[in-house]
C-alpha positions as CSV (number, residue, x, y, z in Angstrom):
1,X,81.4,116.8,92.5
2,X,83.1,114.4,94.3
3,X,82.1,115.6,97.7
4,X,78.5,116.0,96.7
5,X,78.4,112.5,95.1
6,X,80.0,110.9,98.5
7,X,77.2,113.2,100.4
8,X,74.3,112.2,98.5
9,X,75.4,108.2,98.4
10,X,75.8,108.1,101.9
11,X,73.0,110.0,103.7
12,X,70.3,109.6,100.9
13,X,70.8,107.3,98.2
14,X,67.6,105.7,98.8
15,X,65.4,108.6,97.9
16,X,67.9,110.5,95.3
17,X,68.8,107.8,92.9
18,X,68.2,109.7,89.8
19,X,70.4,112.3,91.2
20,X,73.3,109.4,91.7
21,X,72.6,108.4,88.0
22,X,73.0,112.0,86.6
23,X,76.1,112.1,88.9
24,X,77.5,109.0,87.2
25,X,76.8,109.9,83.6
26,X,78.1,112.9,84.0
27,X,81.3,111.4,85.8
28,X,81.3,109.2,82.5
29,X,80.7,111.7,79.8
30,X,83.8,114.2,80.9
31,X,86.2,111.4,81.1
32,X,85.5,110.4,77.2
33,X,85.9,113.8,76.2
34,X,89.1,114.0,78.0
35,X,90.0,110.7,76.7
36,X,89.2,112.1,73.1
37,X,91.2,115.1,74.2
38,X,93.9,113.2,75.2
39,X,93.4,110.8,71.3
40,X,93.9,114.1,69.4
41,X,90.2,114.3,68.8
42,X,88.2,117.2,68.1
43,X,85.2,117.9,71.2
44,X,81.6,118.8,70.4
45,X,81.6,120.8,73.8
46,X,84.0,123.3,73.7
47,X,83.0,124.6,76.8
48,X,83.4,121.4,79.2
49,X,85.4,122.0,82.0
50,X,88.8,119.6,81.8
51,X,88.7,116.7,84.1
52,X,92.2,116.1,84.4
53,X,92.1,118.0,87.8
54,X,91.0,114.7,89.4
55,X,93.5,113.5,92.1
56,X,93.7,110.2,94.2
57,X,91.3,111.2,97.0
58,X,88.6,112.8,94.4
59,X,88.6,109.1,92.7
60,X,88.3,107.3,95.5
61,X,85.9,109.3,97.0
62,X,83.5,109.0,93.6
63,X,84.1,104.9,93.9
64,X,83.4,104.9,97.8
65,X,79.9,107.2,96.8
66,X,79.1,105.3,93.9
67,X,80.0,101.7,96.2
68,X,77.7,102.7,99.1
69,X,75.2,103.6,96.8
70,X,75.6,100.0,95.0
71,X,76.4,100.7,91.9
72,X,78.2,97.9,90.9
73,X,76.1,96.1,88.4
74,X,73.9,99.0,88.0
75,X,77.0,101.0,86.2
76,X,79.9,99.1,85.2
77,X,80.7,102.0,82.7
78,X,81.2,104.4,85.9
79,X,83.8,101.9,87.4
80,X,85.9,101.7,83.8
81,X,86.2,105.1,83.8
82,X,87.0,105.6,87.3
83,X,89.8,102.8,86.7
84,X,90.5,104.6,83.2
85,X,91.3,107.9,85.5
86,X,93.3,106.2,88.3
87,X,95.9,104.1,86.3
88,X,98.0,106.6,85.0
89,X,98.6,108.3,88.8
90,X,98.8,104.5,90.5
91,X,103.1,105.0,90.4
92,X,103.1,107.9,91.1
93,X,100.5,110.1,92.9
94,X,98.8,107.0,94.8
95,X,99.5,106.6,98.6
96,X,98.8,103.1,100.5
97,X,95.6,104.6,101.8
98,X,94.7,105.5,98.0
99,X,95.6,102.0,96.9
100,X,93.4,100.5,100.0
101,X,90.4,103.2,99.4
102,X,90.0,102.0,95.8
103,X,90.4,98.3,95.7
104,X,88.1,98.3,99.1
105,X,85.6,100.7,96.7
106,X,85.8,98.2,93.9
107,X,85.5,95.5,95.7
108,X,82.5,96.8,97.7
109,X,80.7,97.3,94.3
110,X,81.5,93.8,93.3
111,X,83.4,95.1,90.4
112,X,87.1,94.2,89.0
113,X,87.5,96.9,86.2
114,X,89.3,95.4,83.4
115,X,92.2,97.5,80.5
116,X,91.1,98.5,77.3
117,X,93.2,95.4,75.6
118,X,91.7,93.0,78.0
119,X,95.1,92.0,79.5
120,X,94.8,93.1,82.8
121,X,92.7,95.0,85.1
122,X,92.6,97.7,87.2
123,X,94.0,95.4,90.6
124,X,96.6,93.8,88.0
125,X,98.1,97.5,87.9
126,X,97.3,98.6,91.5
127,X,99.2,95.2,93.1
128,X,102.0,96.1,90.6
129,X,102.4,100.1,91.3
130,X,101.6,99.0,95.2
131,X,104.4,96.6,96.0
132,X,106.9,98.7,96.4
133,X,105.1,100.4,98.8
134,X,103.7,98.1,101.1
135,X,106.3,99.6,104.1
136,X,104.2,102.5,103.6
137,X,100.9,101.0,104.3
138,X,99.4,100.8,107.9
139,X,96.9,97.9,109.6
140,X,93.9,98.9,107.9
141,X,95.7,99.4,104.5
142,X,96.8,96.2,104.7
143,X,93.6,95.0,105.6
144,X,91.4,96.4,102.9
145,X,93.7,95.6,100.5
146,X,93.5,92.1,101.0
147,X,89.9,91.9,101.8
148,X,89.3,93.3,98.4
149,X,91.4,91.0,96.7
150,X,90.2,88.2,98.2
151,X,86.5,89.0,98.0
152,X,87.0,89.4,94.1
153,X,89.1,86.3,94.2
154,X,91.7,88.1,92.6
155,X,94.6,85.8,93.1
156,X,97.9,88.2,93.3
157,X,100.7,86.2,95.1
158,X,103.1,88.7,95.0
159,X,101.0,91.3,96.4
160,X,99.7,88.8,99.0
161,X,103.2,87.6,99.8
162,X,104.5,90.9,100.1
163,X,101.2,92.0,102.1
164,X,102.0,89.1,104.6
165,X,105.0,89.7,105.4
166,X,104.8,93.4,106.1
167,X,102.0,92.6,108.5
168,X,104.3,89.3,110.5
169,X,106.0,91.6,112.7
170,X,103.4,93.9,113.2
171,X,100.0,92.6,114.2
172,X,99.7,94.0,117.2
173,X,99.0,97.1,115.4
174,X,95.8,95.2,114.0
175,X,92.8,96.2,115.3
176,X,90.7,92.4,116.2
177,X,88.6,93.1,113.6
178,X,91.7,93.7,111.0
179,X,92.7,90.6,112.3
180,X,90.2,88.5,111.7
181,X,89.8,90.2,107.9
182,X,93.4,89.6,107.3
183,X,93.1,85.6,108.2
184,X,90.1,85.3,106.1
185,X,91.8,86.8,103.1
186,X,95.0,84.7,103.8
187,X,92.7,81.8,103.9
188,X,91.8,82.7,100.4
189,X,94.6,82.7,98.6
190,X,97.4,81.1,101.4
191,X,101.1,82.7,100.8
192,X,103.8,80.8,100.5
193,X,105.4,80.9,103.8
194,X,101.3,80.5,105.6
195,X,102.2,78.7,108.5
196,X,104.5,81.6,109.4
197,X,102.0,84.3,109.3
198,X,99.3,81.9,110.6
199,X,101.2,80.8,113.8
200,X,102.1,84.5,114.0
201,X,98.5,84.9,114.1
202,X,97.8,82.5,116.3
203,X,100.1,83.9,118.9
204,X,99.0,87.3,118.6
205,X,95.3,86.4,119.5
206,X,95.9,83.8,121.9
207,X,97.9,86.6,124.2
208,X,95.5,89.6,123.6
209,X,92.2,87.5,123.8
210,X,89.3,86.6,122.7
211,X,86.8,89.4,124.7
212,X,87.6,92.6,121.6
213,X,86.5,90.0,118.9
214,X,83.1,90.6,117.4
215,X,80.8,86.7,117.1
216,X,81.7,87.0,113.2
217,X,85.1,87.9,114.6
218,X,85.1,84.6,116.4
219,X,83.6,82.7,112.9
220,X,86.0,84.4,110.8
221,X,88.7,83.3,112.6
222,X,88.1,79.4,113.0
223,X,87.1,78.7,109.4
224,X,90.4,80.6,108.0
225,X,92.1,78.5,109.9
226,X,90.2,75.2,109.4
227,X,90.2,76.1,105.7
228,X,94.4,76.1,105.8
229,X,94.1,73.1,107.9
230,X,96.8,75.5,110.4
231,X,95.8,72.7,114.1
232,X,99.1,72.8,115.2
233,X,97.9,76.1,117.4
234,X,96.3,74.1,120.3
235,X,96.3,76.9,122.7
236,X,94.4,79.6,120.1
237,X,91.9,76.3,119.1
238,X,91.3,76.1,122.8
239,X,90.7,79.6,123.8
240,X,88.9,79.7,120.6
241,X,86.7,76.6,121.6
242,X,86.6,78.4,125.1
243,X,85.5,81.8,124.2
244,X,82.9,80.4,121.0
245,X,81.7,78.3,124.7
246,X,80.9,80.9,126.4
247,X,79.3,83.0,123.7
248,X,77.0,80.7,121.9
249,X,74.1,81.9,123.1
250,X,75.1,85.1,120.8
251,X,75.8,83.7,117.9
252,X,74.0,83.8,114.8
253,X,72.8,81.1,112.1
254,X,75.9,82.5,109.8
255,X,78.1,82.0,112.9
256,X,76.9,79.0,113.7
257,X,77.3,77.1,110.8
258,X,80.7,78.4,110.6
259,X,82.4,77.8,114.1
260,X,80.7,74.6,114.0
261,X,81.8,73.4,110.8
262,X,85.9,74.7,111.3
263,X,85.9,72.6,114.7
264,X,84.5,68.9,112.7
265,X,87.2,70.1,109.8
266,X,90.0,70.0,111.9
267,X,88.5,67.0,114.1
268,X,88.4,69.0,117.8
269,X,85.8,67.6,120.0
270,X,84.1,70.9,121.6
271,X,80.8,69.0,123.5
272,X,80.2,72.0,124.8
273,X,80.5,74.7,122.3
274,X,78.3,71.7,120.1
275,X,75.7,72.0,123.0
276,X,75.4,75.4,122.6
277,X,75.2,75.6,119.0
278,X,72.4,73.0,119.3
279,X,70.6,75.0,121.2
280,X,70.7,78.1,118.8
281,X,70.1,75.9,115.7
282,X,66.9,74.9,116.9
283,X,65.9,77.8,118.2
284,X,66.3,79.6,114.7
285,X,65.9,76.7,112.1
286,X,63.4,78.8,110.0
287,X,65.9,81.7,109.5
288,X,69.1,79.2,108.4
289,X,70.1,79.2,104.9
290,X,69.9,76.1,103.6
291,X,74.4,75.9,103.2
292,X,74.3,76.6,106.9
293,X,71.9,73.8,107.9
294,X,73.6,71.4,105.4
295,X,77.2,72.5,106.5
296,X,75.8,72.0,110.8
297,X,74.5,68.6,109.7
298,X,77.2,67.8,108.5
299,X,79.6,68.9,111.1
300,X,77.4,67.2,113.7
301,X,77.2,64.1,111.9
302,X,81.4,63.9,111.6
303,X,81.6,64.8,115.2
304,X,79.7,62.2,116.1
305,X,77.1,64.0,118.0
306,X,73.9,62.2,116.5
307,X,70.9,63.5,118.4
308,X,67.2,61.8,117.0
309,X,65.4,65.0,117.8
310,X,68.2,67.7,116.2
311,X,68.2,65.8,113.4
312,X,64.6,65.5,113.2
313,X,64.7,69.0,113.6
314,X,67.3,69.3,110.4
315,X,65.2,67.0,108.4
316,X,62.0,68.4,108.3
317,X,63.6,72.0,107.6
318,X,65.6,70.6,105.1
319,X,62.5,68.9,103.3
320,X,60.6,71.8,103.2
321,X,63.4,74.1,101.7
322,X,65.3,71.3,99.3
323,X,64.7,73.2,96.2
324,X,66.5,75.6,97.3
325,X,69.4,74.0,98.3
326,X,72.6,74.2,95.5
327,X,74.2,71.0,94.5
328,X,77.3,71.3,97.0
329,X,74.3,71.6,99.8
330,X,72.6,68.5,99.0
331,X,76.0,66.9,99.0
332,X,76.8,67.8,102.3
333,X,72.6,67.0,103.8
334,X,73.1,63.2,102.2
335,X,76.8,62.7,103.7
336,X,75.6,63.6,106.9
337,X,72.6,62.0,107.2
338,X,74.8,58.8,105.6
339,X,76.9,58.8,108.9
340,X,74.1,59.2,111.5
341,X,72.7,56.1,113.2
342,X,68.9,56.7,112.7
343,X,67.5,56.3,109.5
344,X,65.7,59.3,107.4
345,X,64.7,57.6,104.0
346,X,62.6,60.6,102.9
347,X,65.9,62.6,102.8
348,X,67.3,60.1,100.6
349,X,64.5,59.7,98.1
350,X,63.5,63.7,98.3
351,X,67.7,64.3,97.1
352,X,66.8,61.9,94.3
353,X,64.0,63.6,93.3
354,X,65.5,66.8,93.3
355,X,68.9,65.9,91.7
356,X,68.3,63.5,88.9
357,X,67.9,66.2,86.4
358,X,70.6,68.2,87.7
359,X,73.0,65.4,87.7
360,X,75.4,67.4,85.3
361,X,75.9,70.6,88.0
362,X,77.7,68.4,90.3
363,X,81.6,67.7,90.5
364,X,83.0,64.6,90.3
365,X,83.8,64.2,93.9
366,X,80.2,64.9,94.1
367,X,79.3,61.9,92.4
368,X,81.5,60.0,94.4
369,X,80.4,61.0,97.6
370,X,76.7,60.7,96.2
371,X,77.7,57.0,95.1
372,X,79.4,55.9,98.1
373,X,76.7,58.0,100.7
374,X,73.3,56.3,99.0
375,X,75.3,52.8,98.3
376,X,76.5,52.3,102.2
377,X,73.2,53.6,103.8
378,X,71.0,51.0,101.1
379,X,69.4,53.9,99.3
380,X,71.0,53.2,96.3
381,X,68.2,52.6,93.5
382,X,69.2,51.0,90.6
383,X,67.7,53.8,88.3
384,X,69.5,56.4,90.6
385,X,73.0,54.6,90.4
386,X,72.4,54.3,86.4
387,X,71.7,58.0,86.3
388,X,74.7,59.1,88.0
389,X,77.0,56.1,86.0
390,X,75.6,58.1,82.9
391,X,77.3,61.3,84.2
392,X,80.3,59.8,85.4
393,X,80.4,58.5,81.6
394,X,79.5,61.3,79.8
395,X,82.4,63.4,81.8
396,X,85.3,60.9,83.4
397,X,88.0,63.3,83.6
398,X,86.1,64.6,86.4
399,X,87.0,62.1,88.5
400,X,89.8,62.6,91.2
401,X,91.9,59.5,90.9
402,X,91.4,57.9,93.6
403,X,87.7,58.2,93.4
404,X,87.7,55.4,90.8
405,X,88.5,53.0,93.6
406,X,85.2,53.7,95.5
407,X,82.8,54.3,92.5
408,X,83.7,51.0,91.2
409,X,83.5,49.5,94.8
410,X,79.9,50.5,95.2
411,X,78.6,49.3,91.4
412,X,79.9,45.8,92.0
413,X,78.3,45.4,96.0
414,X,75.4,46.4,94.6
415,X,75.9,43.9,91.2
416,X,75.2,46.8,89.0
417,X,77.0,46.0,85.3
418,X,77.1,48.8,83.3
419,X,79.7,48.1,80.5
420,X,79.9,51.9,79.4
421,X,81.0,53.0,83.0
422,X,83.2,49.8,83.7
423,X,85.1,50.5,81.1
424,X,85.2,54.1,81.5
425,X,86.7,53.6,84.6
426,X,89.1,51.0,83.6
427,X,90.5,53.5,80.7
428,X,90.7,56.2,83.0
429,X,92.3,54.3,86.1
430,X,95.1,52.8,83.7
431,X,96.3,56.3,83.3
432,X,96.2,56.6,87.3
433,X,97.5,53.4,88.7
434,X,100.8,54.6,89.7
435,X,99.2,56.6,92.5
436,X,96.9,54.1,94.1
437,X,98.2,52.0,97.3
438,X,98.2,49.0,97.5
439,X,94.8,48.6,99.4
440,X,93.3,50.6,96.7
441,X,94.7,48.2,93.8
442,X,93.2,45.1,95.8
443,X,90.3,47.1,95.5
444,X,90.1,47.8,92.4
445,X,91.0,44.5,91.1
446,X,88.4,42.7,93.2
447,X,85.5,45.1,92.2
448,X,85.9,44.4,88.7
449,X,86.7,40.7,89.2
450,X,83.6,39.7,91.5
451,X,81.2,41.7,88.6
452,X,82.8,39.9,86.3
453,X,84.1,42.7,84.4
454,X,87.8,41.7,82.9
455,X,89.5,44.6,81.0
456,X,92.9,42.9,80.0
457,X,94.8,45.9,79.7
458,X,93.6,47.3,83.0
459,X,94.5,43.9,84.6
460,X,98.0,43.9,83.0
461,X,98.5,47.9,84.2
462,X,97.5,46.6,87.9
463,X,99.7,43.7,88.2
464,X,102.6,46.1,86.4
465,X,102.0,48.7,89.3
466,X,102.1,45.8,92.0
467,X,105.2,44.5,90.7
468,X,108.3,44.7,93.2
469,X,105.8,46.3,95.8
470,X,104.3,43.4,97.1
471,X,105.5,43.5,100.8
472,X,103.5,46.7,101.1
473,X,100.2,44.5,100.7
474,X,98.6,43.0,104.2
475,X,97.1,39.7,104.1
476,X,93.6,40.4,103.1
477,X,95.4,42.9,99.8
478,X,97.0,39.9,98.8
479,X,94.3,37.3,99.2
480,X,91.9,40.2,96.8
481,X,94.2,40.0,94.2
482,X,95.0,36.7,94.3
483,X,91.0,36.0,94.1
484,X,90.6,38.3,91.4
485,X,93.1,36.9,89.0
């Protein structure tokens, strides 16, 4: 059944689905009566064939069949009993190729099978029963495996630390494209010792090059590493920058937004490889999801290269699409557009619009940077800046910090008094005053002070923190404070 199934999912499971579903209930159906078999319990169907003939490379070829097919969310039930069949063989009958076939199945389907007791799930037991095997595994084992975790966001860090340092000493065994799926997954969930494997990484691409690497390859590769922050590698970042150069009339929107946005990340200037990505972006605006043209935006904008007509470009798209931009997009759109030199209002007010009821969807550094972006640019309404102050209110805790600094900044240059925020943020930064600098307490104490907002403990907490520090104030630190009290 398990060859049939594979056959069916992968040559015609657009014009046989009712066929995949009998194949799945059936699959389902035998492994509760072998369950109840197993329980003690008595069978209606006395003539069922046993199931407990299934092996590792039978399982794994019902998930691949039932994966391709994309069963996933269609039939979770299929999956559980799948996982129900595979834990009991994971110590001892699975090899690193079952191990990899399996999570890569799962994973595929978008599924993470979960125990009967809810304590664990199915990649809980295969990380367990596969560590000590991982000497076992070869490139692409490794590979899937940590693909699958990673695109489940199934945070393992003894499997990934084990997986990682297997694979250090042998990457030139890595196909490019295992490669570049190994760094993305590492990029996920980083391993303890991730500048090891990264520079190892690093060194192995640099010396093969860039030519056997797919676009995506390319993508794949920068944002891992921007995402670790891992610069140190300036020979990969320039043959990376060198290659992406002479290939960006290939790339994609997805590849785009993602070379373009690694290189403003880790602050490399690439005027040509920004030329050529120009030239793409406009060419294909209309077919750029709306996180691509927020995230190019705003890796032009933080490279400094602010062109009128590309931004023009990125405007009108932008306003034409904003309702189907996510929070974390418009975010990124406004703290671009805050850093160019040519004003677009429309984008400001069109946010606004958009936003003010969804206020509660965005995180508190979202509200920060929303604050600061429409505050510096002159954007800032007062209606706006009361509508985000009642969020910030009606959740303070998340705030970062040292985001308390800047959100009271930006109320008191615009003379905004709102007593329920001020003192808010007074409660909450007397619990955090031990990790602000000393530019950042001048801050804060002159904000408060030129609204005329005096919150006596607050004032008491600041001049404790300053206390014995005050040599690491410059001149215009010390003038604040002295001003405000």
């Amino acid at each position: 059944a398990g060859n049939l199934a594979w056959s069916c999912a992968t040559t015609c499971r657009q014009t046989l689905p009712l066929l995949l579903d009998d194949f799945a209930g059936e699959f389902v159906r035998r492994r509760n009566i072998e369950k109840a078999r197993n329980d003690g319990q008595d069978s209606d169907d006395g003539n069922l064939a046993r199931s407990d003939g299934l092996d590792p490379m039978t399982l794994c070829q019902w998930a691949n069949a039932f994966a391709k097919a994309g069963y996933g969310d269609r039939n979770t039930k299929l999956f559980r009993s799948i996982s129900d069949a595979a834990i009991p063989m994971l110590g001892s009958d699975f090899e690193a190729r079952h191990f990899a076939n399996l999570a890569h199945a799962c994973a595929v389907a978008g599924v993470v099978p979960g125990l009967d007791d809810g304590s664990l799930s199915l990649f809980d037991e295969i990380a367990m029963a596969a560590i000590p095997k991982v000497q076992t595994f070869n490139s692409q084992n490794i590979a899937n495996v940590m693909w699958a975790y990673a695109k489940m966001e199934e945070n393992n860090p003894a499997l990934f630390d084990a997986l990682a340092s297997e694979a250090k000493g042998r990457l030139s065994e890595f196909s490019s494209k295992q490669l570049a799926n190994l760094a993305w997954s590492l990029s996920k969930f980083p391993p303890e010792a991730s500048d090891e494997i990264f520079d190892c990484i690093a060194n192995d691409v640099t010396f093969r090059g860039f030519d056997s690497f797919t676009s995506q390859g390319l993508a794949m590769l920068a944002h891992s590493f921007a995402t670790v922050g891992h610069v140190r590698n300036s020979a990969f970042w320039d043959a990376l920058d060198e290659a992406a150069t002479a290939r960006s009339s290939e790339l994609g929107p997805v590849e785009c937004s993602q070379i373009a946005w690694s290189f403003a990340t880790t602050g490399r200037p690439a005027d040509d490889l920004f030329h050529g990505i120009k030239t793409v972006v406009l060419s294909n605006m209309s077919h750029i999801q709306p996180q691509g043209i927020s995230n190019i935006a705003w890796a032009f904008a933080m490279q400094g290269y602010d062109s009128r007509p590309f931004f023009e470009a990125i405007a009108t798209q932008s306003l034409q699409r904003l309702g189907e931009f996510t929070p974390q997009d418009r975010i990124m759109l406004i703290l671009a557009f805050s850093r160019i030199s040519h004003p677009f209002p429309e984008i400001f007010a069109e946010v606004v619009s958009v936003s003010v009821s969804q206020l509660d969807k965005f995180s508190g550094l979202d509200l920060f940077n929303m604050v600061i972006s429409y505050v510096k640019t002159g954007h800032g309404s007062e209606p706006w800046l009361k509508a985000i102050a009642s969020e910030i209110v009606r959740r303070p805790s998340a705030l970062p910090p040292r985001t308390i600094v800047g959100i009271a900044w930006a109320y008191s240059f615009e003379g905004i008094r709102i007593p329920a925020l001020l003192e808010t943020l007074s409660n909450e930064c007397i619990a955090h005053c031990d990790k602000l600098e000393s530019k950042e307490v001048a801050s804060l104490a002159w904000s408060f002070a030129s609204i005329e907002y005096f919150h006596q403990p607050l004032l008491s907490r600041l001049a404790e923190t300053s206390h014995g520090r005050w040599q690491d104030f410059d001149a215009s630190s010390l003038a604040n404070m002295a001003w405000a009290y």
